[in-house]
Residue, then its C-alpha position, 0 to 999 in steps of 0.5 A: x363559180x362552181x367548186x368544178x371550175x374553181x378546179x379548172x381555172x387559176x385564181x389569177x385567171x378568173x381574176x382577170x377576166x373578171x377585170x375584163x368583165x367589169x365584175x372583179x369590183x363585186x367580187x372583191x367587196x364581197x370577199x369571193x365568188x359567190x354573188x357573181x351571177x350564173x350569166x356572168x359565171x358562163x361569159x367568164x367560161x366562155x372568155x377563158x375558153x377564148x384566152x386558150x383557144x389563142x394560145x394554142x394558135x400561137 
C-alpha cells in the first residue's frame, strides 16, 4: 500500500480488512504490504471507507 495510506490507516485496521479480504495470509508470508496487488489495495480503501461510513451512522 502506498506510504499515504499506510498514514491514513491503522495497522490494525489494514489487517482486518485484509482478513476480510482473504489477503492477510499473502501479507503475512511475505513480511508486509508490498505484493498485495494495487486491485486489492483500492477494495481495502474502499472496505475502509465502508467501516467509517457505518460508524459515523451510528
Amino acid at each position: 500500500m502506498s506510504s499515504k495510506t499506510n498514514s491514513m490507516m491503522s495497522e490494525n485496521l489494514k489487517i482486518e480488512i485484509a482478513k476480510e479480504l482473504g489477503v492477510y495470509d499473502l501479507v503475512k508470508k511475505d513480511g508486509g504490504w508490498g505484493n498485495v496487488s494495487s486491485k486489492t489495495c483500492g477494495n481495502m480503501v474502499s472496505k475502509a471507507i465502508e467501516i467509517a461510513n457505518r460508524n459515523l451512522e451510528k
